[in-house]
C-alpha positions in Angstrom: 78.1 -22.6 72.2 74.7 -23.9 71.7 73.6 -25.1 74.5 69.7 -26.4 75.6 67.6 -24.1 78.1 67.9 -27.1 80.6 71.9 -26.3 80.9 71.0 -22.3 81.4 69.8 -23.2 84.6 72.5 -25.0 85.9 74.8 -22.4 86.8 73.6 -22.1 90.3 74.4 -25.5 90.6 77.3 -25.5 88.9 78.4 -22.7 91.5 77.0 -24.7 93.9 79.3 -27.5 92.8 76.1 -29.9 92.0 76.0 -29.4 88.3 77.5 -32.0 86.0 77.7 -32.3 82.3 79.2 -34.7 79.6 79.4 -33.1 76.0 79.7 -34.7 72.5 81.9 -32.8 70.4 82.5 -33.0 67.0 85.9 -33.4 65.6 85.5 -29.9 64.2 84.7 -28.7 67.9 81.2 -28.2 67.5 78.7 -29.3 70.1 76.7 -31.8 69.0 75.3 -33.5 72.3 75.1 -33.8 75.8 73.4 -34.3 78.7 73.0 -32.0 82.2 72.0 -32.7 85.5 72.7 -32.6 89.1 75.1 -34.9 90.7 74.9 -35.4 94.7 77.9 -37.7 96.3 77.0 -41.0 93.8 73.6 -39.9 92.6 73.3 -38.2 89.3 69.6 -36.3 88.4 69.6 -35.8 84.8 68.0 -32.7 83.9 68.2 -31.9 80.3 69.6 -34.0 77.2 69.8 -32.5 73.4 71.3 -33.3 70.0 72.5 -31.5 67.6 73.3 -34.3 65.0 71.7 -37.6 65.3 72.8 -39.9 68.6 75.0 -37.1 70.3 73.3 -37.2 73.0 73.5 -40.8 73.5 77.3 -40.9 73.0 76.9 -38.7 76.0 74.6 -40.5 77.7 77.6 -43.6 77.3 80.1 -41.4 78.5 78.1 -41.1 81.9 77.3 -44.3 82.4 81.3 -45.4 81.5 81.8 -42.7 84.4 79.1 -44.5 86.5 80.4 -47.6 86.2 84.4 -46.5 87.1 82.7 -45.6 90.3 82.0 -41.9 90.4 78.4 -42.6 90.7 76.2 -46.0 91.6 72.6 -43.8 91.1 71.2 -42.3 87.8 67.7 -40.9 87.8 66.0 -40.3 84.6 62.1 -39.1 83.6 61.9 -42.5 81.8 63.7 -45.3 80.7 64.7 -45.6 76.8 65.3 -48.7 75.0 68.8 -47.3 74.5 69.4 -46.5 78.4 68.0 -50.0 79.4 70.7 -51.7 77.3 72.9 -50.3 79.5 72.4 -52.0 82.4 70.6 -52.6 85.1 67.5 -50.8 85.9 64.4 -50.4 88.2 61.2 -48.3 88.0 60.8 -46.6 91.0 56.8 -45.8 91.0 55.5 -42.1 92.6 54.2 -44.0 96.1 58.1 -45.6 97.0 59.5 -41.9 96.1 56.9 -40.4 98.5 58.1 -42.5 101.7 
């Protein structure tokens, strides 16, 4: 599988039983999307996202927050916030100085 140099880290975490994934798959099985990270009780870090065809990555992206919102997480940091993520819900900017505290 074709997977982003983001997700080649993640073993350790994986091991570590922090990593977390959803996938986009083709109905050929092909990857075609997805999105890794780091998920701590309900916090999820995203780390890397890719596509292989066009949106697969946001399909993923959907399938987290689905999985957010049936309660297996309450927290989802991101690098910055998309048109596409802020349709999603609710959302705050947390600035460099709060993060420092």
């Amino acid at each position: 599988m074709d997977r982003p140099p983001g997700a080649q880290r993640l073993p350790a975490a994986v091991r570590a039983g922090l990593g977390a994934q959803r996938e986009a798959w083709a109905p050929d099985n092909r990857l075609v999307g997805g999105l890794y990270g780091v998920a701590i009780g309900g916090f999820f870090a995203g780390e890397s996202m890719f596509h292989h065809e066009r949106d697969a990555s946001k399909v993923a992206l959907v399938a987290l927050v689905e999985a957010m919102r049936a309660g297996q997480a309450s927290l989802l940091d991101v690098q910055w916030v998309t048109p596409h993520l802020a349709s999603m819900g609710r959302w705050r900017s947390v600035g460099r100085a709060t993060t420092r505290r």
